[in-house]
C-alpha positions in Angstrom: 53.0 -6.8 -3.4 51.9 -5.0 -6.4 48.1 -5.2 -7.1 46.5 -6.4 -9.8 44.4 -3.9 -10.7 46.9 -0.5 -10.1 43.6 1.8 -11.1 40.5 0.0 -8.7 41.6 2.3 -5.8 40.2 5.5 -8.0 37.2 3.6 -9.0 34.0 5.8 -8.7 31.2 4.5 -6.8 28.8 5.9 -8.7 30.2 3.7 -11.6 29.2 0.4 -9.2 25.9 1.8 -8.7 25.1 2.6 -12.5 26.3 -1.1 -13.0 23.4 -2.2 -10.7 21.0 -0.3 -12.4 22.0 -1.1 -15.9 21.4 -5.0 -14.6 18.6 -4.6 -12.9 16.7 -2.8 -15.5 18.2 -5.2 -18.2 18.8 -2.1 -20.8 20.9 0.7 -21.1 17.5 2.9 -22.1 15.7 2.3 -18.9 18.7 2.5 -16.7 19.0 5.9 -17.6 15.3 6.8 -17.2 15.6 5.6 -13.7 18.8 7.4 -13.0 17.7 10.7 -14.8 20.6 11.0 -16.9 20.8 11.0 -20.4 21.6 7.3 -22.2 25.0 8.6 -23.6 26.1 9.0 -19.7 25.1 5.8 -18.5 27.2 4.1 -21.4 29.8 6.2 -20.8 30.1 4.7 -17.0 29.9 1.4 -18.0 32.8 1.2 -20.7 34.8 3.3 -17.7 34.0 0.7 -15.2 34.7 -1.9 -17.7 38.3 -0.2 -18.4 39.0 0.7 -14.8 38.1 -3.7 -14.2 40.0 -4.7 -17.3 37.0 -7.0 -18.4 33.8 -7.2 -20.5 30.8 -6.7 -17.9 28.0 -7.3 -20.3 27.3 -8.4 -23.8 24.6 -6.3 -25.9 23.4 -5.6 -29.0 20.3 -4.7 -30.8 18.9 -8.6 -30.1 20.6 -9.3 -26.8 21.4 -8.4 -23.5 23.4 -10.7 -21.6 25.4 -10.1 -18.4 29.3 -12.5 -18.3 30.5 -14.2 -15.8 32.8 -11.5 -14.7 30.1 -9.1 -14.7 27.3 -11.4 -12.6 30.8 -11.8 -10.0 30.6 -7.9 -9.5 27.1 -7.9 -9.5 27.0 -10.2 -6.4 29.7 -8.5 -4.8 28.1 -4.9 -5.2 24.7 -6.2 -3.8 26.7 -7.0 -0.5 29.0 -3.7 -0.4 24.9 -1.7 -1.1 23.6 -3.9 1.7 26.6 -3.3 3.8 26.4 0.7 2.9 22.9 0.4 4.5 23.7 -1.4 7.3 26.2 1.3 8.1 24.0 4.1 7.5 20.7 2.3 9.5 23.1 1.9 12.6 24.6 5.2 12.9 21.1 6.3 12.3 20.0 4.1 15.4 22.8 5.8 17.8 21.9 8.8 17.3 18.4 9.0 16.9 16.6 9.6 20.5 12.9 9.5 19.7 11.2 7.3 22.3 7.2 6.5 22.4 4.1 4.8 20.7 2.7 5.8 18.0 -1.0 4.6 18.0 -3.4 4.2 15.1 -6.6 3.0 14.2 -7.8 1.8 10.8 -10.6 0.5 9.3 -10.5 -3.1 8.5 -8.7 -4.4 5.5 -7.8 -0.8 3.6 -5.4 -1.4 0.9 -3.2 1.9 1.5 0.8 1.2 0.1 1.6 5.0 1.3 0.7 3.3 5.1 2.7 0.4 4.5 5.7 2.3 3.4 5.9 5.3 6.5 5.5 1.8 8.9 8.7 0.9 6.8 10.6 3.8 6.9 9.4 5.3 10.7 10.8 1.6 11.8 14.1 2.5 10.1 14.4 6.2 10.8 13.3 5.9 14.7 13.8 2.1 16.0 12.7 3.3 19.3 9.3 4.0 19.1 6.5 1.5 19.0 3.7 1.3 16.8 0.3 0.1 17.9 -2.9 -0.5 15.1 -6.3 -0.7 16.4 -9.5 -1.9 14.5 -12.7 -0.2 14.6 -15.7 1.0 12.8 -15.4 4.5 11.4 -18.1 5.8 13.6 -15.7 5.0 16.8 -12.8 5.9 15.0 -14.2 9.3 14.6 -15.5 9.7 18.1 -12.2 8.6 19.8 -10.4 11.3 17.8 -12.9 13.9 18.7 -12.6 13.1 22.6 -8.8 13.0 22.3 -8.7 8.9 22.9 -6.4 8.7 20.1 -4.1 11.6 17.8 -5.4 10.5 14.5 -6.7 7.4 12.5 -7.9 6.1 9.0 -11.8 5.6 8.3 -14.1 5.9 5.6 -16.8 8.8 5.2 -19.2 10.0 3.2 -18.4 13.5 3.8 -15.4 15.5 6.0 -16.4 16.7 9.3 -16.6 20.1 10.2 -15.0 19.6 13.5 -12.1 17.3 12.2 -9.6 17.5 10.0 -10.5 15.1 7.4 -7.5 14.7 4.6 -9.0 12.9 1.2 -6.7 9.9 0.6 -8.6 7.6 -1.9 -11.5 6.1 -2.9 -12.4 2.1 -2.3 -14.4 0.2 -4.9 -16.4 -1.9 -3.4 -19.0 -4.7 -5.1 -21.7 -7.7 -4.3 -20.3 -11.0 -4.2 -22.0 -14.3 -3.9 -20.9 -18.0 -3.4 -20.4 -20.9 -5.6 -23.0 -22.7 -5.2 -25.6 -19.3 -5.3 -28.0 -19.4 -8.0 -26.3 -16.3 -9.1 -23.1 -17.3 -9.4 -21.7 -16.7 -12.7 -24.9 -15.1 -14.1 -24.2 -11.5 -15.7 -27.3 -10.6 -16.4 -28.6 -10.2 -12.5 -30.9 -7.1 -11.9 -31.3 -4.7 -9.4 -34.3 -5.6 -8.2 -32.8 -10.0 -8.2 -30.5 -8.7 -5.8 -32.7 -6.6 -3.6 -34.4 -9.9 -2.8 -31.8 -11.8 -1.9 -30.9 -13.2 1.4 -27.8 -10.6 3.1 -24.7 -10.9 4.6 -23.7 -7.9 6.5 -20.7 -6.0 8.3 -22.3 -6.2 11.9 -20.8 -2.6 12.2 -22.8 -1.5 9.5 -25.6 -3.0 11.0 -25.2 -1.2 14.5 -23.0 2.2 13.2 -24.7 5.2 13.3 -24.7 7.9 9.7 -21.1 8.1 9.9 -20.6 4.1 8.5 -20.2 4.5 4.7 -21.3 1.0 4.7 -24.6 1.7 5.5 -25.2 3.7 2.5 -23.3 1.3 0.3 -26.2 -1.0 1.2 -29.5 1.5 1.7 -28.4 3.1 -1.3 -28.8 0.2 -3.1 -31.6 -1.4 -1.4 -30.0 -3.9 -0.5 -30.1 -6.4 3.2 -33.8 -5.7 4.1 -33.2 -9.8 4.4 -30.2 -10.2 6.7 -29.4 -13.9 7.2 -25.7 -13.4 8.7 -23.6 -11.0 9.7 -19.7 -10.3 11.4 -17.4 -7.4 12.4 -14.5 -9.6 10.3 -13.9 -9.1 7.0 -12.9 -12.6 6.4 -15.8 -14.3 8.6 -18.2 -12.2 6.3 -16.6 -13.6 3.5 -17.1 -17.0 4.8 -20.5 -16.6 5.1 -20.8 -15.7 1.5 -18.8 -18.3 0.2 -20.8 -20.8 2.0 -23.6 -19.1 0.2 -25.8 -17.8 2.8 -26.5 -15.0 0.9 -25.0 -11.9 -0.9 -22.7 -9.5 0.6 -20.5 -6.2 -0.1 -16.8 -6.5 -0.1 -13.7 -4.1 -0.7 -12.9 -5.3 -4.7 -9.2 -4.4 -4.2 -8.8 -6.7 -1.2 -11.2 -9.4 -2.4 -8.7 -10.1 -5.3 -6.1 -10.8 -2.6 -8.1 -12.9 -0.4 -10.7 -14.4 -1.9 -10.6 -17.6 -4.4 -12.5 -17.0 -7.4 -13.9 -20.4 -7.6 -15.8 -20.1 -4.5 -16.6 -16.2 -4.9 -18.4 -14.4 -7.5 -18.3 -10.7 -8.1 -21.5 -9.7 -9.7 -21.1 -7.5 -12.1 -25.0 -5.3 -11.9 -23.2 -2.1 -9.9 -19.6 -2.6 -11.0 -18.4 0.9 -10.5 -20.8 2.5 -8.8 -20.3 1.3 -5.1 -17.5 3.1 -3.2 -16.5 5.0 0.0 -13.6 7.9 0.6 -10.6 6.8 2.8 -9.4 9.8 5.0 -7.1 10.2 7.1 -8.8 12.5 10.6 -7.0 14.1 13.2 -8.0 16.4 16.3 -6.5 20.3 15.2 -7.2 20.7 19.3 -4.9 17.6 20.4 -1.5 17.8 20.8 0.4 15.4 19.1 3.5 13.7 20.8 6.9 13.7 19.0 7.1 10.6 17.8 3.2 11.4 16.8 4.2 14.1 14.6 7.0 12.3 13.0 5.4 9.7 11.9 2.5 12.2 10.2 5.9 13.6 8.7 6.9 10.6 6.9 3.6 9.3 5.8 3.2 12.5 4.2 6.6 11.8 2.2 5.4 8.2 1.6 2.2 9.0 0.1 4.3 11.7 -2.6 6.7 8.8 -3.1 4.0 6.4 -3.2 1.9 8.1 -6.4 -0.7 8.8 -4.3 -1.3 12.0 -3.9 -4.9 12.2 -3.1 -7.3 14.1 -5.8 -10.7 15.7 -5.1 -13.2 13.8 -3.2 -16.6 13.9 -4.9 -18.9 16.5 -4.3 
């Protein structure tokens, strides 16, 4: 039986992928800048595909960009031949990949690191073998379980690297004073330092207990801040509990208060917007050998923070 389309079988798949961009990106113009080819190529593939198919794909102008019918039908159908593709390329990946183990890590609470999140992604697809387990701890024990060789490397925050470490820069974390709803300062913009040094103070109990290597500790000496304690946790969200209930004030990461906190019942005040922070690194034993599936993962995350536009700059001096 003679097919209906003689020419499909020399269609290029780079044409299908192009037609995915072009679609996605809803513009000719910014399919190209995400394909890093010049506009005249990407139009080029698309009247080709649309010669090679016999039918109009999309309709465009100068006021309008629409997709037809036949085009949405090849969209759908080249989403599940992509999705196929890297099911294909995932399993093949899977039988030949040998790399056994645990990776273990310990973090800070509540860091907002996307470069983390996406070497957990890719390590999971590139070695489905190995195991990852994520510990929570203060950056004081952090520190001291790297240096005795408890664990290969982990993510805290410091003030300073150590000399005995190797501390890699990552980023900096805002972090500012929040109060409650029903505080007497909630909503005020005008608070002073010396309000806020009076207030009742809701604090991290590891900043309470950590020794000089707790960035949290200066957050809050520095800015003489919870000499009246009234509450205090290890959890992030049972301190912000405590300050919604309104307690007292406390410090919070700002980045991850806007994801969990409700605005109604929290208050960011604004006296030392910009000035409270602490340097994420990442520390790791130069005397500790690493296991394979140890060093891979270091590897990736590498990769991941290059890919994730965040390559670390210079921490302050």
């Amino acid at each position: 039986m003679a097919t209906r389309y003689p020419r499909i079988h020399n269609l290029n798949w780079n044409l299908l992928r192009t037609f995915l961009v072009i679609v996605e990106e809803r513009s000719i113009t910014k399919a190209a800048d995400k394909l890093l080819v010049r506009q005249p190529s990407v139009t080029a593939a698309l009247q080709k595909l649309e010669e090679t198919l016999g039918c109009q794909l999309i309709q465009r102008d100068s006021r309008r960009f629409v997709v037809t019918s036949h085009g949405e039908m090849l969209r759908q159908e080249c989403m599940e031949i992509f999705r196929r593709v890297e099911r294909i390329g995932e399993k093949l990946s899977a039988d030949e990949d040998d790399l056994t183990g645990q990776i273990r890590i310990q973090i800070v609470t509540h860091v907002a690191m996307p470069g983390l999140d996406q070497a957990l992604r890719q390590m999971r697809r590139r070695h489905p073998s190995v195991s990852v387990r994520i510990d929570v701890a203060n950056s004081q024990d952090i520190v001291r379980a790297i240096a005795q060789k408890q664990t290969p490397f982990g993510f805290c925050l410091l003030p300073k690297p150590l000399a005995a470490l190797d501390c890699r820069f990552l980023m900096r974390e805002e972090f500012g004073i929040y109060c409650g709803a029903t505080h007497p300062m909630h909503g005020r913009t005008d608070v002073t330092l010396d309000e806020l040094r009076q207030e009742a103070f809701i604090a991290f109990a590891c900043s309470q207990e950590g020794g000089a290597l707790e960035p949290m500790i200066a957050l809050r000496d520095g800015a003489g801040l919870g000499t009246w304690t009234v509450g205090s946790s290890p959890n992030l969200e049972e301190v912000r509990r405590l300050i919604a209930a309104g307690l007292g004030i406390g410090i919070l990461p700002i980045d991850t208060a806007k994801c969990v906190v409700d605005p109604e019942q929290l208050w960011l005040i604004p006296t030392l917007n910009g000035s409270l922070g602490a340097d994420v690194y990442l520390v790791t034993n130069p005397d500790m050998e690493l296991g394979a599936a140890e060093k891979a993962f270091l590897d990736i995350f590498n990769t991941a923070l290059f890919d994730a536009q965040q390559q670390p700059s210079d921490p302050p001096a």
